[in-house]
LUMKOLDO-297689 format. One line per field, with one value per residue: y negated, z negated, x negated of N, C-alpha, C, O in turn; residue in one letter. Coordinates in steps of 0.2 Angstrom, whole numbers, plus 5000, padded with zeros to 4 digits. Last residue first. Layout:
<nodes>
n_py (Y_...)
n_pz (Z_...)
n_px (X_...)
ca_py (Y_...)
ca_pz (Z_...)
ca_px (X_...)
c_py (Y_...)
c_pz (Z_...)
c_px (X_...)
o_py (Y_...)
o_pz (Z_...)
o_px (X_...)
drenfi (A_...)
</nodes>
This chain:
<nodes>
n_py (4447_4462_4471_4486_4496_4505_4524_4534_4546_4534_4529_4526_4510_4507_4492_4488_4485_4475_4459_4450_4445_4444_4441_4449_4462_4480_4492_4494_4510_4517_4531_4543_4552_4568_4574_4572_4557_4539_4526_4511_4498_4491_4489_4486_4488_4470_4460_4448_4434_4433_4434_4443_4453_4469_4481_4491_4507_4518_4524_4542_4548_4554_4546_4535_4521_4507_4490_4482_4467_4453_4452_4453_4458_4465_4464_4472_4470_4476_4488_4493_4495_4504_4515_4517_4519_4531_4539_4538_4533_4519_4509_4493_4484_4468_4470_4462_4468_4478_4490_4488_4490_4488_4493_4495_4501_4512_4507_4498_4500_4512_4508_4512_4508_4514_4510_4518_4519_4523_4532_4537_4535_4539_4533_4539_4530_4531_4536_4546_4547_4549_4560_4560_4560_4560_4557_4551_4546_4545_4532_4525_4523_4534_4551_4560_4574_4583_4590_4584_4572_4557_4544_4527_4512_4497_4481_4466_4460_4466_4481_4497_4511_4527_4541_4559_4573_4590)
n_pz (4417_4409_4398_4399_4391_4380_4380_4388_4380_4375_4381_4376_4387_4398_4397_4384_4382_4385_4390_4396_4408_4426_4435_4449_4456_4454_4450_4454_4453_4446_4453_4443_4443_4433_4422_4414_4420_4419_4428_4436_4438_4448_4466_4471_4472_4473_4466_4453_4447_4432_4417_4415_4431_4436_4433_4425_4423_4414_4402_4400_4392_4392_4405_4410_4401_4406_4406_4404_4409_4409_4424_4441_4456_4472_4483_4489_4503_4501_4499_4508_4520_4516_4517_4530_4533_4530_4537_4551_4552_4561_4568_4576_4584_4594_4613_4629_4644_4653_4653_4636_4622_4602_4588_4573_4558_4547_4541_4555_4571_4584_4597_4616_4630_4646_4658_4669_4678_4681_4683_4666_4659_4659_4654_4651_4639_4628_4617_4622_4638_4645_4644_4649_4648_4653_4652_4654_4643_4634_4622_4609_4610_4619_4619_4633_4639_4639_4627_4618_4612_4600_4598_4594_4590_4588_4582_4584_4582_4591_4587_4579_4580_4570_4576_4575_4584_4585)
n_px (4490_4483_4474_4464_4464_4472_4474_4478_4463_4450_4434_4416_4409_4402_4409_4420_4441_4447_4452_4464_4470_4467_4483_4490_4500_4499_4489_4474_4463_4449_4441_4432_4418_4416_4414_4427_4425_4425_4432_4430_4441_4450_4453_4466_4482_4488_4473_4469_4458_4451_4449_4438_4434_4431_4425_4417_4411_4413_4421_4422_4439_4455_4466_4472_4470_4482_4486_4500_4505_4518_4522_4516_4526_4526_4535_4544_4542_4526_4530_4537_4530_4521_4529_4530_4518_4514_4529_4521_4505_4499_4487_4484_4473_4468_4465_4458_4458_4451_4459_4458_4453_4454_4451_4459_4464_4462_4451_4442_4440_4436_4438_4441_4446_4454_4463_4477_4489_4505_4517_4516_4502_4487_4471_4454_4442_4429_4421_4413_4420_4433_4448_4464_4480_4495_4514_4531_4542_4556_4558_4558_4546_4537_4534_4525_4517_4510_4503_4521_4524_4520_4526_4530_4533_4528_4529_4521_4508_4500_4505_4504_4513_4518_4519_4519_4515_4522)
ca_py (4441_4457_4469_4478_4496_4501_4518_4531_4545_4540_4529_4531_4512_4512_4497_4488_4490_4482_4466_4453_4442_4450_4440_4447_4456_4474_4492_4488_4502_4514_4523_4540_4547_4564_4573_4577_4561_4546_4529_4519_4499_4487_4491_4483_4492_4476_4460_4455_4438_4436_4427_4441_4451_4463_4481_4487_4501_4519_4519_4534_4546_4553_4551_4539_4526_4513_4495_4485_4473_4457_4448_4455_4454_4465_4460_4473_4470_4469_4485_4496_4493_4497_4512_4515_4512_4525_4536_4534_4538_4522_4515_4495_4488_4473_4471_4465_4465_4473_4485_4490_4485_4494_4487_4500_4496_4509_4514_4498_4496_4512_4507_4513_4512_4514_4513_4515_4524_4520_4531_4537_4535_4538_4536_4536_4536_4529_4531_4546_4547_4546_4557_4563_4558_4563_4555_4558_4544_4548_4533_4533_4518_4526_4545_4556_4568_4580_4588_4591_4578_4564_4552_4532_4521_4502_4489_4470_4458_4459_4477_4488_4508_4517_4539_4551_4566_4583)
ca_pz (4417_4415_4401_4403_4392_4385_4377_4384_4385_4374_4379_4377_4378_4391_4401_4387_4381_4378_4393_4392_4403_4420_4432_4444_4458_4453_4451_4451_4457_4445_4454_4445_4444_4439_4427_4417_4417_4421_4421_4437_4434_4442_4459_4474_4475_4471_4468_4457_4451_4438_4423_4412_4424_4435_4445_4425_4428_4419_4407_4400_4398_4389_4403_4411_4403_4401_4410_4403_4410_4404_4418_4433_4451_4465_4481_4481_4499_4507_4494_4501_4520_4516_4510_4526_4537_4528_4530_4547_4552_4554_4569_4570_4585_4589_4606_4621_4638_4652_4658_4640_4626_4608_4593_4579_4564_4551_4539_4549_4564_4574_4594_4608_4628_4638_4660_4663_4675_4681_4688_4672_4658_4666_4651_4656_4641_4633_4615_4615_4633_4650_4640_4650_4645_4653_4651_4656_4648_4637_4629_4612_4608_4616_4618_4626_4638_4645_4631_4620_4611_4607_4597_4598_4588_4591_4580_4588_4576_4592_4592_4578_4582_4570_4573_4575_4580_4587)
ca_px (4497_4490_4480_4466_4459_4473_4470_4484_4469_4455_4441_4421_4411_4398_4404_4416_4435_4448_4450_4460_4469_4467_4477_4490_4497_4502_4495_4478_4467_4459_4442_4440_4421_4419_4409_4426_4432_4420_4432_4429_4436_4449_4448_4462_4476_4488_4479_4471_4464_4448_4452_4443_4430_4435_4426_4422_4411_4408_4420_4418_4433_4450_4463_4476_4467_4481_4483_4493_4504_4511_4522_4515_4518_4524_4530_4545_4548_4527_4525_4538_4536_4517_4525_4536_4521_4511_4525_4529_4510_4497_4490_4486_4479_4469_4469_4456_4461_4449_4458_4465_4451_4456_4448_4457_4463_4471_4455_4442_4435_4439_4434_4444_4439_4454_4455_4476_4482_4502_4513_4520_4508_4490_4476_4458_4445_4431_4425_4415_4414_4427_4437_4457_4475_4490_4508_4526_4535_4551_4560_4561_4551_4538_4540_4524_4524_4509_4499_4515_4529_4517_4528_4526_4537_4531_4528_4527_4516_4502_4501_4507_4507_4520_4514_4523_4514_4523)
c_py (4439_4454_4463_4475_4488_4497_4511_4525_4541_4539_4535_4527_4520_4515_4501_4492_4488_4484_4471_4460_4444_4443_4444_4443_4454_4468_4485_4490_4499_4509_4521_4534_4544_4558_4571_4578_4567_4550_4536_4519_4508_4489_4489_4487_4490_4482_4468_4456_4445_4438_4430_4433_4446_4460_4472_4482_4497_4510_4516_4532_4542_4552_4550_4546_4531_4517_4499_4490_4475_4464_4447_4451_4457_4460_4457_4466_4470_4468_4479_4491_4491_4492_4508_4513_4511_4517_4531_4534_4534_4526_4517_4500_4493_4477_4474_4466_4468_4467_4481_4488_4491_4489_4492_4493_4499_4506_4515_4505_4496_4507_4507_4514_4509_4515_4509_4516_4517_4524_4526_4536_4532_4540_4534_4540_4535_4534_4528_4541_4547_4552_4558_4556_4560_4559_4562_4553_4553_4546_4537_4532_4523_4520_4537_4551_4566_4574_4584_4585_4583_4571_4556_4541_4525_4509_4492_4477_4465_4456_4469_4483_4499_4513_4530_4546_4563_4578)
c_pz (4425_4414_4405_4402_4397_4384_4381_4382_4383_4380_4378_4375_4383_4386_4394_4389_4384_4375_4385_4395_4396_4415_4425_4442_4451_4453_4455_4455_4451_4447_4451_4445_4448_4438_4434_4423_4420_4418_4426_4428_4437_4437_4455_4465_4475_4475_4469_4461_4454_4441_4428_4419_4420_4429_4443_4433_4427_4422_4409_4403_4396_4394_4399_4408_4406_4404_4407_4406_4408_4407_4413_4429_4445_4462_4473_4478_4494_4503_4496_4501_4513_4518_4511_4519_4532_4531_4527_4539_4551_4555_4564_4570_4578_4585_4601_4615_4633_4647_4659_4647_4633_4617_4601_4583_4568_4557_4544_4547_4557_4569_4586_4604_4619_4636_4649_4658_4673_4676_4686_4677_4664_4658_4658_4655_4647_4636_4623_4615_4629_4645_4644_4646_4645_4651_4651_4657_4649_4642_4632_4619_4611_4615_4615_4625_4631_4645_4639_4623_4613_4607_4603_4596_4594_4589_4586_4586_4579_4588_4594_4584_4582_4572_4575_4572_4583_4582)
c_px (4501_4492_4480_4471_4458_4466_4470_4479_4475_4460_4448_4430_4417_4403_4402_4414_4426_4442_4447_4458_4465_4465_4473_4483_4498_4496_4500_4484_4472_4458_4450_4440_4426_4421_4413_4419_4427_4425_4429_4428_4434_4443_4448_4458_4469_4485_4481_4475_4464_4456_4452_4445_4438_4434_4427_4421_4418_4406_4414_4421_4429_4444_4458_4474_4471_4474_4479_4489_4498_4510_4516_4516_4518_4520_4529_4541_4548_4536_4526_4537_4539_4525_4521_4535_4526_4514_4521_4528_4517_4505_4492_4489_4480_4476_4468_4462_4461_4453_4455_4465_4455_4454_4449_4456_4458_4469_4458_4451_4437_4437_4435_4436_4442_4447_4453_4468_4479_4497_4508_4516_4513_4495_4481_4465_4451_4438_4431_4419_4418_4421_4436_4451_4467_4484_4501_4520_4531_4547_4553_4564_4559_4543_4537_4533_4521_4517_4503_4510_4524_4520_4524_4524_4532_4529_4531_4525_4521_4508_4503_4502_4509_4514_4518_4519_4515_4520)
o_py (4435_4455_4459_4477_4484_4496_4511_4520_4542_4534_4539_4525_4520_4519_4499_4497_4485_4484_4468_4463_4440_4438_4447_4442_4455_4469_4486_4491_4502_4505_4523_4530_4542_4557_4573_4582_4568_4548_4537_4515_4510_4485_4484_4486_4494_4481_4472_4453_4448_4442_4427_4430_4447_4463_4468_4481_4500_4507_4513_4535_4537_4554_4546_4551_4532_4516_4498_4493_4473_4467_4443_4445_4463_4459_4451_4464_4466_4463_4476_4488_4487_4486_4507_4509_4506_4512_4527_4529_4527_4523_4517_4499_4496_4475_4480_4460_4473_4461_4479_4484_4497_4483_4497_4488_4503_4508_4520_4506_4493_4508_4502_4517_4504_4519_4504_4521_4512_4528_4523_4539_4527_4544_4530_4546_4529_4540_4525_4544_4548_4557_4563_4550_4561_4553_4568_4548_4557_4542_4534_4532_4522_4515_4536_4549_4568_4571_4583_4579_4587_4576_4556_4542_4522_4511_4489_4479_4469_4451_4468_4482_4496_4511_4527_4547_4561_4579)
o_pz (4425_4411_4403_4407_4398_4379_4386_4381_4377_4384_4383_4369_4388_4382_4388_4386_4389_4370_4380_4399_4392_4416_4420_4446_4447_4451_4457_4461_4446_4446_4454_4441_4454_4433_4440_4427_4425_4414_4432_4424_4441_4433_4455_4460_4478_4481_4467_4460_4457_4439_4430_4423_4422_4423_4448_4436_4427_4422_4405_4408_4392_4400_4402_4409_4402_4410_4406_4410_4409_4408_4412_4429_4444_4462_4470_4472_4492_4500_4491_4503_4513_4516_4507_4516_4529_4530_4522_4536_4550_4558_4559_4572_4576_4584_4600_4614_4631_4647_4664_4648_4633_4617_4603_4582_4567_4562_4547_4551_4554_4564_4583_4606_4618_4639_4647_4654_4676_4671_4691_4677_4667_4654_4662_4654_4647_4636_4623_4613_4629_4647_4647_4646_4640_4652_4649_4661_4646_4645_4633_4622_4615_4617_4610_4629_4626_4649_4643_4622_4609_4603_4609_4592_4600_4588_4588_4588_4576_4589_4599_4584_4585_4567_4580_4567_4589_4576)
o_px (4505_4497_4475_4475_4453_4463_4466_4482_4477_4462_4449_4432_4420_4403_4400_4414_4428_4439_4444_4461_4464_4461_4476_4479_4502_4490_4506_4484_4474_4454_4455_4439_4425_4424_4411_4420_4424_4429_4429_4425_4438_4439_4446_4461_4466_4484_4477_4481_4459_4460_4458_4443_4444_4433_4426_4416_4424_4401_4410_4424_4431_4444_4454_4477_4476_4473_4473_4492_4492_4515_4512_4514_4519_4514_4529_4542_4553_4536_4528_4542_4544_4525_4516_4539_4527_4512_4523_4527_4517_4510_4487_4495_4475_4482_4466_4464_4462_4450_4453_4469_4454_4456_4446_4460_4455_4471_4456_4455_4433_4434_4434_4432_4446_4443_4452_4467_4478_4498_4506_4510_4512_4494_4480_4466_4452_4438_4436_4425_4424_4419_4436_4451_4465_4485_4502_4519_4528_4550_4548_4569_4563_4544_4536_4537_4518_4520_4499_4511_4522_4518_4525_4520_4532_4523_4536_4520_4523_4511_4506_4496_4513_4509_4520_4517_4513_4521)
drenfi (X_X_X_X_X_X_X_X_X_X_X_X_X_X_X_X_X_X_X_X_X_X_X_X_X_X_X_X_X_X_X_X_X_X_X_X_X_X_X_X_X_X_X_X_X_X_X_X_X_X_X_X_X_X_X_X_X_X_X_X_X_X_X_X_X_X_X_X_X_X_X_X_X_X_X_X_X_X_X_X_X_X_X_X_X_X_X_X_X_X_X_X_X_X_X_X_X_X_X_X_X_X_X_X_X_X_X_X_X_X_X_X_X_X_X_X_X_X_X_X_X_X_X_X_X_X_X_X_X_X_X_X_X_X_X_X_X_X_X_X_X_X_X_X_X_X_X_X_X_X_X_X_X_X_X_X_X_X_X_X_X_X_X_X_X_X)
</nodes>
């Protein structure tokens, strides 16, 4: 079964695909079938009614969906991802002082933020090289960077604070 939290118009709904010929919406069974027109097009019948779908992926989660001829944007994302954007939107993280540690011996490869520079949370602060690998560190926390440690180029140890946060 996938469960999946579809948002349309501000309005969430719960949507469950139980096999290939039922779905639940908002937990209320619907006998549903689904045939591809094309790569993007498709004809969905929930209950007696059929339904002429053409879907277009614009961004991670969002989705440009056209239904008949009415256009929606539409936001799909499991119970999890919904429940930790539930999170983050509740807790709405800032920053008093925050440092922002190496979490591992490494180059810094790219600084993503300059001093002053607002952040918000997730969003790139730097790639550290580790290991012939380059690790993107997001920003934990809404804020401003007030200092910064280290320069492009320079080696950091693990634990070496490398930004802090106001």
């Amino acid at each position: 079964m996938n469960e999946m939290i579809v948002t349309i118009n501000n309005r969430k709904h719960s949507v469950k695909i139980n096999n290939s010929t039922e779905v639940e919406i908002n937990n209320r069974k619907v006998p549903a079938e689904i045939s591809q027109i094309n790569n993007n097009a498709y004809l969905l019948r929930l209950g007696n009614k059929v339904f002429e779908i053409t879907a277009q992926k614009l961004e991670k989660e969002k989705y440009g969906i056209l239904i008949d001829g009415c256009y929606f944007d539409v936001l799909v994302r499991t119970q999890l991802q919904e429940n930790a954007n539930d999170l983050q939107k509740s807790k709405n993280i800032s920053a008093k002082k925050l440092n922002i540690k190496a979490p591992m011996p490494g180059l810094l490869l790219k600084l993503k933020k300059n001093l002053g520079d607002s952040v918000k949370v997730g969003e790139p602060l730097l790639i550290l090289e580790a290991m012939k690998m380059e690790n993107e560190i997001r920003s934990p926390v809404n804020g401003t960077v007030k200092e910064i440690h280290f320069q492009e180029g320079q080696s950091v140890e693990k634990n070496s604070i490398i930004l802090t946060f106001e």
